[in-house]
Backbone as CSV, one residue per row, in Angstrom:
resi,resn,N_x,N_y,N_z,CA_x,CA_y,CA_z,C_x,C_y,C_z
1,UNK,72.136,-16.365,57.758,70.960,-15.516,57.899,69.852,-16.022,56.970
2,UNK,68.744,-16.222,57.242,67.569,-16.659,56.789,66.751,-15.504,55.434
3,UNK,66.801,-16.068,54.545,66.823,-14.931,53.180,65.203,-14.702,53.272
4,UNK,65.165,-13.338,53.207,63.060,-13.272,52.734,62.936,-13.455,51.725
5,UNK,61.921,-14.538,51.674,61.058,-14.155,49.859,60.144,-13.708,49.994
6,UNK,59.943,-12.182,50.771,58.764,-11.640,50.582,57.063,-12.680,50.435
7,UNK,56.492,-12.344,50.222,54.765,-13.130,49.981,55.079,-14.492,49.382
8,UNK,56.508,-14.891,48.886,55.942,-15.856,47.982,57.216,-17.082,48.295
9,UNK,57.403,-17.261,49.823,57.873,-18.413,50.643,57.846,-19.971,50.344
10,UNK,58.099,-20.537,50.801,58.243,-22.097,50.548,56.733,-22.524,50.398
11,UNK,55.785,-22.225,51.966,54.586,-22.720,51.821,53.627,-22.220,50.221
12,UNK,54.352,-21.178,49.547,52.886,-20.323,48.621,53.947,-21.504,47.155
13,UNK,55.439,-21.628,47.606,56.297,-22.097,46.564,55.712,-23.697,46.013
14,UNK,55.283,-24.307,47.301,55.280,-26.060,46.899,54.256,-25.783,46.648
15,UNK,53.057,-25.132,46.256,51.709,-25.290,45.113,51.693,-24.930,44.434
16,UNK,52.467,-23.638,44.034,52.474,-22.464,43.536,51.892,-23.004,42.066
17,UNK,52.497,-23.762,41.316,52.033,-24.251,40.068,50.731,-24.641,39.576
18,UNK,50.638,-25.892,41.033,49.222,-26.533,40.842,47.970,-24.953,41.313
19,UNK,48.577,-24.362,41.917,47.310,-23.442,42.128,46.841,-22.388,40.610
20,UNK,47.851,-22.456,40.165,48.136,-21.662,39.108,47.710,-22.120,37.687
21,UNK,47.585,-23.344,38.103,47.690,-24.542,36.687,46.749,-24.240,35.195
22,UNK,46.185,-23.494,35.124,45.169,-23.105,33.868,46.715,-21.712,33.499
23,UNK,47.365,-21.291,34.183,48.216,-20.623,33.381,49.951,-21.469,32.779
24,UNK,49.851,-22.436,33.387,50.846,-23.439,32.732,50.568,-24.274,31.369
25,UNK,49.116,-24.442,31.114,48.215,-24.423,30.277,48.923,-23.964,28.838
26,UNK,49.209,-25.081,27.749,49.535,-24.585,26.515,49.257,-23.842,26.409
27,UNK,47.838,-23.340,26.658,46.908,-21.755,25.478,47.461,-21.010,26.186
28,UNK,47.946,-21.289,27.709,48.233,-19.684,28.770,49.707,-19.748,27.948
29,UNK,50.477,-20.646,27.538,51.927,-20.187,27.592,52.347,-19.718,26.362
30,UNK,52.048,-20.714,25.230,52.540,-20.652,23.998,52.036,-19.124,23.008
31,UNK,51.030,-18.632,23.412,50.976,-16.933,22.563,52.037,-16.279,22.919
32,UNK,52.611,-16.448,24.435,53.609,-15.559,25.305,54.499,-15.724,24.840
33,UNK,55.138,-17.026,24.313,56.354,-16.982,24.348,56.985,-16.860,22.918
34,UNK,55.439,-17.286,22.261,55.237,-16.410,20.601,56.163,-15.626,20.028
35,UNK,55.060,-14.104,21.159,55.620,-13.117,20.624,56.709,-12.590,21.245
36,UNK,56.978,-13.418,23.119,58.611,-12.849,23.680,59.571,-13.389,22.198
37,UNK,59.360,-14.399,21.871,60.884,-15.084,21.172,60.769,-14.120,20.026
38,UNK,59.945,-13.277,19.370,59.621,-12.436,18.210,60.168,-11.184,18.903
39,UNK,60.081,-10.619,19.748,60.521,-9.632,20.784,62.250,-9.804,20.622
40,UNK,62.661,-11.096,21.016,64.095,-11.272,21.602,64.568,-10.910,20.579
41,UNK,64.551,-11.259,19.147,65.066,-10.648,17.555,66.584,-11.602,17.703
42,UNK,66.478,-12.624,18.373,68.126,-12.918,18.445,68.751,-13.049,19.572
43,UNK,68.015,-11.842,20.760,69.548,-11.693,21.475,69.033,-12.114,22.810
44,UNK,69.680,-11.489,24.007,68.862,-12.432,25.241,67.298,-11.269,25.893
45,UNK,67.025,-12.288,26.799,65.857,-11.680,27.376,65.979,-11.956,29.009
46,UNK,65.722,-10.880,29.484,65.572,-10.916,31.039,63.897,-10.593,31.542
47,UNK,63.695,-11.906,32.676,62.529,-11.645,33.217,62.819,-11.129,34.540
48,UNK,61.519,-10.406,34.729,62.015,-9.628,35.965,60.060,-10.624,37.683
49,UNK,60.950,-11.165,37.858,59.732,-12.670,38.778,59.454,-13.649,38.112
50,UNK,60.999,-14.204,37.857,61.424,-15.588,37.020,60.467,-16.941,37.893
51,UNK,60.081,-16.525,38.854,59.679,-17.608,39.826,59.513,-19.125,39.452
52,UNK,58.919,-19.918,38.964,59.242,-20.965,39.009,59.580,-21.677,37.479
53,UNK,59.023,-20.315,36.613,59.693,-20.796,35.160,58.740,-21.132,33.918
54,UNK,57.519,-20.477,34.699,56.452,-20.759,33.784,56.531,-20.241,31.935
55,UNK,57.256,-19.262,32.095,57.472,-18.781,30.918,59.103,-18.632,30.355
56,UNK,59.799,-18.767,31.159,61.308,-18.649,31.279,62.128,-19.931,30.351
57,UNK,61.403,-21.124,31.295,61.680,-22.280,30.807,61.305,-22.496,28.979
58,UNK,60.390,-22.444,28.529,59.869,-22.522,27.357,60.203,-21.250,26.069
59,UNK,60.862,-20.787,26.968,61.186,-19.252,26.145,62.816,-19.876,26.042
60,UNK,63.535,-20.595,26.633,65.138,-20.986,26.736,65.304,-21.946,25.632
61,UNK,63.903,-22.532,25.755,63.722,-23.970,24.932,63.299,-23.682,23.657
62,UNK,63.231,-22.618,22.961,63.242,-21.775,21.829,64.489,-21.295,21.680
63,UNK,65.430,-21.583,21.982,66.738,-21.007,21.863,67.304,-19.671,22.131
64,UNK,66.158,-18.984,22.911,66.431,-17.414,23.842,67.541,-17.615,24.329
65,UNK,68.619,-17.087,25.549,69.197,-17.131,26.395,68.329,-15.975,27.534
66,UNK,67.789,-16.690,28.210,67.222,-16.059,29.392,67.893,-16.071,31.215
67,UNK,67.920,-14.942,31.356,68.448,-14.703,32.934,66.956,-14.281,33.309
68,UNK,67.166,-14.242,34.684,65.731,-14.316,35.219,66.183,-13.115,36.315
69,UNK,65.125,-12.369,37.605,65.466,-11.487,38.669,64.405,-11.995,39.494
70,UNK,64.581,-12.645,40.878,63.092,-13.089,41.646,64.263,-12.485,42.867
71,UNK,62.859,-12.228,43.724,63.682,-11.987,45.039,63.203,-13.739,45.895
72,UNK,62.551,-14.400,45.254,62.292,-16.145,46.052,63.069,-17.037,46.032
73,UNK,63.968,-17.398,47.140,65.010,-18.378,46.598,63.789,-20.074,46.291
74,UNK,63.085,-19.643,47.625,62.014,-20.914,46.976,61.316,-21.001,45.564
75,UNK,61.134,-20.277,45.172,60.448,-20.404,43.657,60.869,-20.283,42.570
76,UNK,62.385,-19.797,42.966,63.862,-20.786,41.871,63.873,-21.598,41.877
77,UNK,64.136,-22.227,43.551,64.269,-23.561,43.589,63.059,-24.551,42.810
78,UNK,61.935,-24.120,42.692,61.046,-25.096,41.812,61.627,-25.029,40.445
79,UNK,61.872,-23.933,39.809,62.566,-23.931,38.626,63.401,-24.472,38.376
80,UNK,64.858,-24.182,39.329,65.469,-25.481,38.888,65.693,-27.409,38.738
81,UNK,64.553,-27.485,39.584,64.264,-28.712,39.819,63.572,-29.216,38.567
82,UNK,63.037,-28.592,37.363,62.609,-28.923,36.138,63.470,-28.551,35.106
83,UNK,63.342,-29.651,34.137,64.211,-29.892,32.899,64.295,-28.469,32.442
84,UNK,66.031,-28.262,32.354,66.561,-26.930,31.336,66.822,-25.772,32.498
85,UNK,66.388,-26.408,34.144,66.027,-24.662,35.060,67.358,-24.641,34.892
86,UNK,68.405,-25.801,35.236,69.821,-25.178,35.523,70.642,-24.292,34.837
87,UNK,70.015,-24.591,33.416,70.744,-23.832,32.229,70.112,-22.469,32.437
88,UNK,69.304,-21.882,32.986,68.859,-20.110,33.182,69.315,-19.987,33.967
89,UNK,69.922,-18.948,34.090,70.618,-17.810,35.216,69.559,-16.944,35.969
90,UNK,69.802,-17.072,37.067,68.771,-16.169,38.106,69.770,-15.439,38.988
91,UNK,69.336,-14.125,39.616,69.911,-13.413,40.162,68.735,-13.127,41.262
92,UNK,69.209,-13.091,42.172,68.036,-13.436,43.671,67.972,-11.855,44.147
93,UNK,66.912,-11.227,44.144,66.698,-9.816,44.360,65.646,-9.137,43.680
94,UNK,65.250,-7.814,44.214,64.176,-7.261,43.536,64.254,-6.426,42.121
95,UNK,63.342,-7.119,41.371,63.270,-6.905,40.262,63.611,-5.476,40.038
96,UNK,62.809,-4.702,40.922,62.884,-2.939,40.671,64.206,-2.294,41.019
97,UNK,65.083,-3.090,41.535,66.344,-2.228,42.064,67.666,-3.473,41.218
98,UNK,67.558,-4.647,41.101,68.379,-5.977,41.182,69.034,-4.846,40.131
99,UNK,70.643,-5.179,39.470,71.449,-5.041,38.427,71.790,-6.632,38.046
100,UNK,71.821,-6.729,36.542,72.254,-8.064,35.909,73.792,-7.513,34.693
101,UNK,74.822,-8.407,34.848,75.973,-7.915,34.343,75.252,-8.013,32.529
102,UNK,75.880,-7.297,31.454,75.399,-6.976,29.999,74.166,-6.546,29.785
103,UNK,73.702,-6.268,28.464,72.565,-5.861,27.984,71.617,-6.833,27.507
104,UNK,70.349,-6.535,27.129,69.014,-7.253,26.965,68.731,-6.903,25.439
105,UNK,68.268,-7.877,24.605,67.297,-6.950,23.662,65.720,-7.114,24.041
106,UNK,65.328,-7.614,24.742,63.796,-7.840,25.800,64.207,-8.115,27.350
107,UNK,63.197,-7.070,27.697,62.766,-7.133,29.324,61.408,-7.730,29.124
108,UNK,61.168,-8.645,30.377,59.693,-8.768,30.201,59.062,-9.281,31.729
109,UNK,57.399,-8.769,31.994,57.211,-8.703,33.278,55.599,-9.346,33.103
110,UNK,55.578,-10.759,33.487,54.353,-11.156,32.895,53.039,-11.341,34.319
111,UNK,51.928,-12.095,33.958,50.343,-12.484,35.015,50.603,-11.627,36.033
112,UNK,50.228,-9.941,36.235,50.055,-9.406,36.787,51.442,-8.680,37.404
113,UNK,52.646,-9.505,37.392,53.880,-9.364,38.311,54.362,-7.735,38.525
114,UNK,53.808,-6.916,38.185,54.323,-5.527,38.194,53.399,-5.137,39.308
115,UNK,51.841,-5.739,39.534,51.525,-5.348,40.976,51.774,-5.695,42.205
116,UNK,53.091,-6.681,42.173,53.667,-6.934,43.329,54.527,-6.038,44.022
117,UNK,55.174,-5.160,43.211,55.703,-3.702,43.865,54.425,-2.605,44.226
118,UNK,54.119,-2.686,45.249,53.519,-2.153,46.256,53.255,-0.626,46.143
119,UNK,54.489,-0.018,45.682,54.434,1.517,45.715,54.764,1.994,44.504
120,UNK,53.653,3.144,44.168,54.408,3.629,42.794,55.345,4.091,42.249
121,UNK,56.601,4.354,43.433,57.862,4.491,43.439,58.399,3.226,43.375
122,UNK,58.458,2.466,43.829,58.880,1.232,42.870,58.701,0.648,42.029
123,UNK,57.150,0.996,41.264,57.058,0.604,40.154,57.789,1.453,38.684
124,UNK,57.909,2.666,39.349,59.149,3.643,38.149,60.363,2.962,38.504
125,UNK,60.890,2.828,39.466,61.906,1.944,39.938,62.169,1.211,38.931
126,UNK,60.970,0.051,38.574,61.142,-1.103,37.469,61.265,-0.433,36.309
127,UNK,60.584,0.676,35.891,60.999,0.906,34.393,61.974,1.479,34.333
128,UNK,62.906,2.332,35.445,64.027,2.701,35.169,64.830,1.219,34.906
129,UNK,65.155,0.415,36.070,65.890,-0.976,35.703,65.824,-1.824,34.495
130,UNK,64.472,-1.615,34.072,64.342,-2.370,33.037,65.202,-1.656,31.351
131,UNK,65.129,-0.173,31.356,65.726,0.653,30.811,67.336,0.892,30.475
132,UNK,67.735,0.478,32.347,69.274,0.335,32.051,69.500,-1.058,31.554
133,UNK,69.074,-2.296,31.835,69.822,-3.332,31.224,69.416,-3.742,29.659
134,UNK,68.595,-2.791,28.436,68.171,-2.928,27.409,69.229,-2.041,26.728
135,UNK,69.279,-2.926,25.272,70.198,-1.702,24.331,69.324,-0.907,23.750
136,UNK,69.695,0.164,23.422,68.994,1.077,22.527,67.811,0.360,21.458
137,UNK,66.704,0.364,21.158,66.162,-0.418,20.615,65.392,-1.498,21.698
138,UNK,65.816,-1.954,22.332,65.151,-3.479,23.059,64.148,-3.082,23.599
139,UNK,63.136,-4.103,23.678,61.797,-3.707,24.503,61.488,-4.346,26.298
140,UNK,60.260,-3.674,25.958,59.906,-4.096,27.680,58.201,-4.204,27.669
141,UNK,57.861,-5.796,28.057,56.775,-6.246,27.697,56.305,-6.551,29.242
142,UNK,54.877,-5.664,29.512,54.104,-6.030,30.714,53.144,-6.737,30.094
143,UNK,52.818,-7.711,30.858,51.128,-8.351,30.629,50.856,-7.995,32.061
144,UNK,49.302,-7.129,32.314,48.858,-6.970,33.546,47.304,-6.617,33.562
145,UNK,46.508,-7.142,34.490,45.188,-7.374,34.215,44.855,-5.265,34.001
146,UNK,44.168,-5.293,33.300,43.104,-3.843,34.184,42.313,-3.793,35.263
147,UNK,42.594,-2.490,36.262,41.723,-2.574,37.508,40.038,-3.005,37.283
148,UNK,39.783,-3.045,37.963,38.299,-4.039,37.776,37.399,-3.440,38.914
149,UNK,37.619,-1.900,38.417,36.946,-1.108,39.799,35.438,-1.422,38.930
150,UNK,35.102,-1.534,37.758,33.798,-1.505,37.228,32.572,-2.572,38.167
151,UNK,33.325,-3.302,38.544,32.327,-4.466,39.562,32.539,-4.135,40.742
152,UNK,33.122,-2.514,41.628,32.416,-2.369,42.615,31.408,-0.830,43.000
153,UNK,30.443,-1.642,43.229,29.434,-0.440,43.781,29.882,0.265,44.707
154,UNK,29.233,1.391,44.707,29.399,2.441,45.793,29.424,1.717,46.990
155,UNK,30.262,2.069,48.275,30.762,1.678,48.939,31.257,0.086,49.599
156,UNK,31.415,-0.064,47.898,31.790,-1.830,48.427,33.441,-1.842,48.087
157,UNK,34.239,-2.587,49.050,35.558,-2.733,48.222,36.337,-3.728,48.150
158,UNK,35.350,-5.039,47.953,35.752,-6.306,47.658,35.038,-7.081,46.463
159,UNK,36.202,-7.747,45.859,35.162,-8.253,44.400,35.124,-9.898,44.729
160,UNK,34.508,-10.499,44.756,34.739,-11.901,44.968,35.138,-12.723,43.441
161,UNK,36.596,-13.671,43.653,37.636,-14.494,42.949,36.931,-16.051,42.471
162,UNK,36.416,-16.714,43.646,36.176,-17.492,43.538,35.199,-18.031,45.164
163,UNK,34.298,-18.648,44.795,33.807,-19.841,46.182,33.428,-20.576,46.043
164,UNK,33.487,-22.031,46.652,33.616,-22.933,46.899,33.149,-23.509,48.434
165,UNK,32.419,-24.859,48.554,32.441,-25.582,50.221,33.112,-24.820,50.967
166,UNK,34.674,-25.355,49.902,36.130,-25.194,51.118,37.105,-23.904,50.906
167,UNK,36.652,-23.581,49.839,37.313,-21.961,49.272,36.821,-20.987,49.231
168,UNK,37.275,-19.930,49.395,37.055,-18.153,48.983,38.208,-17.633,49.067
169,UNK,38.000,-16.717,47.897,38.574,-16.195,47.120,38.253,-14.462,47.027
170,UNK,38.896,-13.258,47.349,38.424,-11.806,46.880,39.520,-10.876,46.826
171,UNK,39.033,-10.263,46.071,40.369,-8.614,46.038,39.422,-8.077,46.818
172,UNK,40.200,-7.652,47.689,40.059,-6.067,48.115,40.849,-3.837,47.477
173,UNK,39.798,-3.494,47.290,40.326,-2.057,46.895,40.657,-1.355,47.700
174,UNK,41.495,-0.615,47.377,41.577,1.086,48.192,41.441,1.733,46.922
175,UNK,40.217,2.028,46.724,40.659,3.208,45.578,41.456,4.582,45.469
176,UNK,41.813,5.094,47.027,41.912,6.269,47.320,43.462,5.918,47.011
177,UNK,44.339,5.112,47.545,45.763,4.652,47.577,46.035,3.702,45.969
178,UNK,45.104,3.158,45.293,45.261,1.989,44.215,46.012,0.667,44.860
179,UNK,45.855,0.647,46.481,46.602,-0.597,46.750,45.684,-1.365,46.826
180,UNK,46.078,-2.756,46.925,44.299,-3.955,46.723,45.442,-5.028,47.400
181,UNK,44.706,-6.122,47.789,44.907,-7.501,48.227,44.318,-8.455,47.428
182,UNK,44.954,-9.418,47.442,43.879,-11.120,46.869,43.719,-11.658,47.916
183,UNK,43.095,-12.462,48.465,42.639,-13.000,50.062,42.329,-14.454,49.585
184,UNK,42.786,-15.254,50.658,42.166,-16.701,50.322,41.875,-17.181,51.320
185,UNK,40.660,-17.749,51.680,40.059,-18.633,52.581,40.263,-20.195,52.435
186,UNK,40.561,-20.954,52.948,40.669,-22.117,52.762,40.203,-23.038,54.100
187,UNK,39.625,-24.212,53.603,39.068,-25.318,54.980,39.444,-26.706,54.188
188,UNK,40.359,-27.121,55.009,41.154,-28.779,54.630,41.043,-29.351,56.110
189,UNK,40.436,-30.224,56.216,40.430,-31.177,57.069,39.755,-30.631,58.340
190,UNK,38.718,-29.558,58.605,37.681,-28.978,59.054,38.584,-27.758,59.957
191,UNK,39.962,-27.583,58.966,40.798,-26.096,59.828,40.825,-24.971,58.399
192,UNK,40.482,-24.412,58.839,40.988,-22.919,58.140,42.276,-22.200,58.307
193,UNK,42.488,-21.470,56.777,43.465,-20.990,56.655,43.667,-19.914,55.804
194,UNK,43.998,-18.822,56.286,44.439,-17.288,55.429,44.975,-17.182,54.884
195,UNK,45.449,-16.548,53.817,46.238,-16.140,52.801,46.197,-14.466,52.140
196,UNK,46.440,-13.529,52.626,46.827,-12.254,51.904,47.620,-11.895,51.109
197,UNK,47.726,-11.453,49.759,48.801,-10.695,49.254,48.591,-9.641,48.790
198,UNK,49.479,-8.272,49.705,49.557,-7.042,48.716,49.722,-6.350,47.378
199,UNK,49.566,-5.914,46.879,49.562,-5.633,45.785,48.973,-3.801,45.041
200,UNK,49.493,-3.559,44.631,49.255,-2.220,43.674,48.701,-2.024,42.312
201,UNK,47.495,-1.911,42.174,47.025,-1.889,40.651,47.495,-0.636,39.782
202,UNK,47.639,-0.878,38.421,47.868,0.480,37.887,47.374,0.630,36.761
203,UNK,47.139,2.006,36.276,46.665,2.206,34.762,47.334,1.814,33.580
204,UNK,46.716,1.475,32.515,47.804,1.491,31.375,48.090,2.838,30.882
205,UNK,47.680,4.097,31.057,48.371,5.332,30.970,49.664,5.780,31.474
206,UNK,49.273,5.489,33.180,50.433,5.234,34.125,51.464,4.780,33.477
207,UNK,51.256,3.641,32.797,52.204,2.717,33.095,53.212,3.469,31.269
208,UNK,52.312,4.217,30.549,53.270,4.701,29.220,53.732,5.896,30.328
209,UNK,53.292,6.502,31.174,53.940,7.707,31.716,55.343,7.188,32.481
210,UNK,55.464,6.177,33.085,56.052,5.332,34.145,57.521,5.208,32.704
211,UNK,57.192,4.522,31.599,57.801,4.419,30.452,58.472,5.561,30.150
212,UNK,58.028,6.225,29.895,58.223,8.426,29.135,59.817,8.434,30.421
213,UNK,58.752,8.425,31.900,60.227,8.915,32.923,61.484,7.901,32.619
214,UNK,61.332,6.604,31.984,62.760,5.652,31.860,63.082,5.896,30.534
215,UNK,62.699,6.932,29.643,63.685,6.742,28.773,63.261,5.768,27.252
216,UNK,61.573,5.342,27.367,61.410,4.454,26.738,60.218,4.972,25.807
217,UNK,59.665,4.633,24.962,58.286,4.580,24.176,57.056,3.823,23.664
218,UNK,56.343,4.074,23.700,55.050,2.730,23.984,54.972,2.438,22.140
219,UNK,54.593,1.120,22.024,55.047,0.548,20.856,53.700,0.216,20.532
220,UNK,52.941,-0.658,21.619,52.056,-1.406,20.827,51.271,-1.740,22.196
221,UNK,49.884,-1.893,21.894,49.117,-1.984,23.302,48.182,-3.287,22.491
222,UNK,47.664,-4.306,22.997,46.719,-5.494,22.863,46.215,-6.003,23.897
223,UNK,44.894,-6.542,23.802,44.442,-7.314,24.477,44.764,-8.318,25.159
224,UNK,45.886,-8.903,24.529,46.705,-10.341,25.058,47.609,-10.683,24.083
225,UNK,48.249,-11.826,24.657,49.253,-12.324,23.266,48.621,-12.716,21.950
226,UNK,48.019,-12.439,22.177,47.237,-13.052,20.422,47.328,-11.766,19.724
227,UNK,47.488,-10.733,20.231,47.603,-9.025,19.882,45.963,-8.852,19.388
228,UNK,44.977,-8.914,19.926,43.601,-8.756,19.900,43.630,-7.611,20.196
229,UNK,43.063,-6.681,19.407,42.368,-5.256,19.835,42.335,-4.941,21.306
230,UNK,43.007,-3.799,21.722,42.718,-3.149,23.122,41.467,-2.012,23.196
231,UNK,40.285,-2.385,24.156,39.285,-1.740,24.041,38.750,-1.386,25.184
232,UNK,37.984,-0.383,25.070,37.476,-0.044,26.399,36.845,-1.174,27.229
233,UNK,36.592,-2.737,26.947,35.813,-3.649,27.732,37.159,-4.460,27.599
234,UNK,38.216,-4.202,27.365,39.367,-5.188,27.865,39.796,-5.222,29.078
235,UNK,39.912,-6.274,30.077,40.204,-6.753,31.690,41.823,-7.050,31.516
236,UNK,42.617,-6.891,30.666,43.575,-7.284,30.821,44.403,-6.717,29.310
237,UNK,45.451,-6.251,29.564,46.593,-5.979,28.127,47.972,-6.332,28.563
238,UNK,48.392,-6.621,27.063,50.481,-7.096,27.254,51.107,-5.721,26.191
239,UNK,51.343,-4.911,27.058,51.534,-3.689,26.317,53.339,-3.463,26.153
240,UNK,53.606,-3.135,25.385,55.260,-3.067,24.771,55.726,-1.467,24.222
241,UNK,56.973,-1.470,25.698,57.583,-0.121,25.146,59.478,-0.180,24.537
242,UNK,59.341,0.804,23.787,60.789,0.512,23.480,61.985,1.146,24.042
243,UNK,63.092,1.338,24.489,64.021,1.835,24.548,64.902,3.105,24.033
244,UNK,64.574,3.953,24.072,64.853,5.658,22.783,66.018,5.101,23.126
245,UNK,66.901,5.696,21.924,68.440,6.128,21.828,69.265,6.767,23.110
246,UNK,70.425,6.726,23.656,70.717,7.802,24.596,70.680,8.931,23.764
């Protein structure tokens, strides 16, 4: 039987990097894996959209022991095809429901990956999961942009990403639902080509309330891995909750 990887298939798998490439980027990786390996305190860490290893890999190579949760068998497969993938453990399934055998002292869910669960029932989903495989104490680290409703006017509900000759690039909103798309236009060799992915934006309030229902407590909120001040003109935070006692 032919396995889904959901949005993120062979064709999105063999670029996936190069499209991505300013976040493979020393400055994109090395704050992250900073403060994950400062996070881990020792013990292991589970990512939950291990996909091709952008942060997984370099976090192992610090002497973490990292298991990973992707539901893409293609965007393992890029992972393991680079030095050290074989040595991480991946478990093929969705992050919000997957079970991994032992405990964590870090969960972590990085570049947006928590708006790939679609519904806000699956996104409590993830903080319950992330909750059961942590010991008492262990944390759970989102990095996820902030909605970016500020750049749309009254009745507009697309922000434009990027354009180019041969590219475009836009989110689309629902403000009424918080569901949005990224859209890509593309023209190679005078053909065009689409690209949609769904997606769910959420608050960082939400997301300590989302925390409160699993059992957990918000630790520390920043701007980014550099732990820069979180402020009302911040587009993006890596916010960290902890695990209460049973």
């Amino acid at each position: 039987m032919e396995h889904d990887d959901g949005c993120f298939g062979e064709d999105v798998a063999a670029t996936y990097d190069e499209d991505s490439a300013e976040m493979f980027a020393p400055a994109a990786v090395d704050p992250a894996v900073d403060l994950l390996t400062e996070f881990a305190d020792g013990g292991r860490a589970l990512e939950f959209g291990i996909g091709t290893g952008r942060i997984a890999l370099p976090l192992a190579g610090r002497g973490v022991p990292v298991h990973g949760i992707d539901l893409s068998r293609a965007m393992v497969a890029r992972m393991r095809a680079k030095p050290g993938g074989e040595a991480v453990g991946v478990t093929i399934g969705d992050f919000a429901t997957a079970r991994v055998e032992g405990t964590f002292s870090l969960a972590y869910l990085v570049f947006n990956t928590i708006n790939n669960l679609t519904t806000q029932d699956a996104q409590v989903d993830c903080f319950r999961n992330a909750a059961r495989h942590l010991a008492p104490g262990g944390r759970f680290v989102i990095e996820v942009g902030v909605p970016d409703l500020r750049r749309l006017p009254e009745g507009q509900e697309a922000v434009p990403m990027h354009a180019s000759p041969t590219r475009w690039a836009f989110d689309r909103y629902d403000v009424a639902t918080q569901s949005m798309s990224s859209n890509y236009v593309e023209v190679v060799d005078g053909r065009g080509s689409y690209r949609s992915f769904p997606f769910r934006y959420v608050w960082p309030a939400e997301l300590d309330l989302m925390a409160r229902l699993a059992g957990m407590r918000s630790v520390a909120r920043w701007d980014g891995w550099t732990r820069a001040p979180f402020t009302g003109a911040s587009r993006q935070h890596v916010s960290v909750w902890e695990r209460t006692a049973d």
